[in-house]
N, C-alpha and C positions, 0 to 999 in steps of 0.2 A: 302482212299479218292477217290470213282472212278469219272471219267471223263463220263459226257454225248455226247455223240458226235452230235453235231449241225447240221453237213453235212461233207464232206470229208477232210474239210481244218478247223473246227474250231470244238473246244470242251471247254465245260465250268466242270467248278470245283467248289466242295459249302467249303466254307471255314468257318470255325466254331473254338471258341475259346480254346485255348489250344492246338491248335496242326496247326502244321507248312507244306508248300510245299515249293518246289523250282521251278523255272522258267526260262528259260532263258531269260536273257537281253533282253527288246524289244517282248518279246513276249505276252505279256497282249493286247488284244484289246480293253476289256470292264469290268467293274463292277457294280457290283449292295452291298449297305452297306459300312459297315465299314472293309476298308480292308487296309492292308499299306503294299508296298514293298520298302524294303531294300537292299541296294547291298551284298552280300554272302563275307565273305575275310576269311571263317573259311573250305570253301571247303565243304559243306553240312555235311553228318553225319560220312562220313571218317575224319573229322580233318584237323589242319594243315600239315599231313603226306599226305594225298590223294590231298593237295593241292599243293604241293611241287612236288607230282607225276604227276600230268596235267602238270605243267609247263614245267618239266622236259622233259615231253613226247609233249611239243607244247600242248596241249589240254587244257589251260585254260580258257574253253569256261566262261565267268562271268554270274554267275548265281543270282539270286532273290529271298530273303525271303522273303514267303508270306504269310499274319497274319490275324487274325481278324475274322469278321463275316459278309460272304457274299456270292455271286457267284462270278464267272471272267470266261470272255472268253479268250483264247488262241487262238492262231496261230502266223505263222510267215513267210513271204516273198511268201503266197501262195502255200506252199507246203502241200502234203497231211499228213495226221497224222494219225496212227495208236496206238491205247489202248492196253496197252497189261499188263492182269491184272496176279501178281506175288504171288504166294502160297507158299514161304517161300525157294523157287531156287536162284540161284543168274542167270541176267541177264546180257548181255557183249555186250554193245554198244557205237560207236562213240561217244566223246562228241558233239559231233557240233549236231550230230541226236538228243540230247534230249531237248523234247519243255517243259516238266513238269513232274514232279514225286512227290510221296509223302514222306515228309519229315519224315516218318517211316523207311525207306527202308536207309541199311546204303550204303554207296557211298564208295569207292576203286578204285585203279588202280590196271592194269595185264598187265604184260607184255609179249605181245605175242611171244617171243621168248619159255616162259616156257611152252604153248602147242605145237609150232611146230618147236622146235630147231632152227636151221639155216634157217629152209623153214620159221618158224614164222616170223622170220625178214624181210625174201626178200621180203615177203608180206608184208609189213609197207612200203620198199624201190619201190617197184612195181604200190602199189595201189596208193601210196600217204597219207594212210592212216596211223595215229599215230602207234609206237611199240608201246605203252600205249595204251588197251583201258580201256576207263570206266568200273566197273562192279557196279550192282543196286543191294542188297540181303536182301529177308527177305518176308513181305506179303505187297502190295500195286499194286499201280496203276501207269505205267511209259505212258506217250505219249510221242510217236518219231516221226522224220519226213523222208519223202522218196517222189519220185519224181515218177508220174504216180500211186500211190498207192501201197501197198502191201499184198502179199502172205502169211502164215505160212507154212512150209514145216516140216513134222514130221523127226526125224532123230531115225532110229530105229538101232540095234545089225545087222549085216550082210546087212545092206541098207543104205550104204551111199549116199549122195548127195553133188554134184559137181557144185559151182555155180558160177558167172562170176565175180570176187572180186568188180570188180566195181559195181554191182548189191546188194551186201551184203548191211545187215543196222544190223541185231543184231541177236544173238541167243542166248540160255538158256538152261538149262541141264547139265548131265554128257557127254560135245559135247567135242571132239578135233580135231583141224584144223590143214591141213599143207596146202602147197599150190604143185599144179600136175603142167606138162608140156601139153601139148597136140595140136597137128597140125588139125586145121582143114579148115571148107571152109575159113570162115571166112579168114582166114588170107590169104588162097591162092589170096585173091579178092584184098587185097589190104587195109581190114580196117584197119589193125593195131591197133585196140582199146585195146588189152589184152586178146585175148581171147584164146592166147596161153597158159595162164596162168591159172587156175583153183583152186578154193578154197575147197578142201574136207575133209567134216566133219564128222564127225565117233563116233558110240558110242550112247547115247542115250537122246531126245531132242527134240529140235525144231528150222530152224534157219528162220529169215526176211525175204525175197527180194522184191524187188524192182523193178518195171518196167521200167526201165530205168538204162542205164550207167552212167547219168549225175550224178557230184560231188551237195554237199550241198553248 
């Protein structure tokens, strides 16, 4: 089901019968047809096992079954969205980042401890960000959200990319992350924002960022 993108903050979706998206809570702006949303208590297509793993992991962002036959526009608190259409990879991102996806795509949690050990975690404790993230796998259509717009950065064999965890919104591939040290101006100045800290991904891929440090 892909996503038209309207302008930088809003995207519509044609909903047609027989098959299902999800949405987050509050994120519909508009419709056109017969369309009905539903509160989600089944965890989308992971089950009640990938729902018991949000909660677990704080991330039970409530989500929206959405049915019928129509369009719908999306967005949410003004933030920008980016499409990011999926060929059969699994995707790993925040749940609070996802504004809709196609109810094709099965839903799971990961816990990031099992790509980056001990560093996996401190990046959960660090960023603020859940040890649980969301993973999206199969062939569809996910929109997220991010703050100033965003990038896709390729992540190749021998060319890693090092990014400002706070900046992170999602990536896809055969990626593994730990999280690095590293002094630089930055922090000599005074900002203290994290930038001591470094998220690098390895292997092969693609990851999100984000123009901005700010949280969702």
């Amino acid at each position: 089901m892909p996503f038209r993108e309207i302008n930088s903050k809003m995207v519509e979706a044609t909903v047609v019968p027989g098959q299902r998206m999800y949405s987050q809570r509050g994120a519909m702006l508009a419709y056109r047809g017969e369309v009905s949303f539903t509160p989600n208590i089944q965890g989308g297509q992971g089950g009640v096992m990938s729902m018991i793993g949000r909660r677990v992991a704080n991330e039970a962002t409530p989500l929206m079954t959405v049915e019928g036959s129509g369009t719908v526009m999306f967005g949410h608190g003004g933030h920008h969205i980016q499409v990011i259409n999926m060929t059969g990879d699994t995707l790993y991102v925040e749940a609070d980042r996802l504004l809709a996806f196609d109810g094709t795509l099965q839903q799971g949690t990961m816990f990031m401890g099992s790509q980056g050990g001990v560093m996996g975690m401190v990046r959960g404790q660090v960023t603020g960000q859940g040890l649980f993230t969301t993973t999206l796998k199969g062939h569809g259509a996910v929109a997220v959200m991010a703050h100033g717009g965003v990038i896709e950065l390729p992540i190749t064999p021998g060319r890693d990319v090092h990014v400002d965890p706070q900046a992170y919104v999602a990536h896809h591939g055969d990626v593994r992350n730990k999280l690095s040290t590293a002094l630089g101006w930055r922090d000599m100045v005074g900002r203290g924002s994290g930038e001591a800290f470094q998220l690098e991904l390895s292997g092969s891929g693609a990851v999100y960022v984000q123009a901005s440090e700010e949280k969702l």
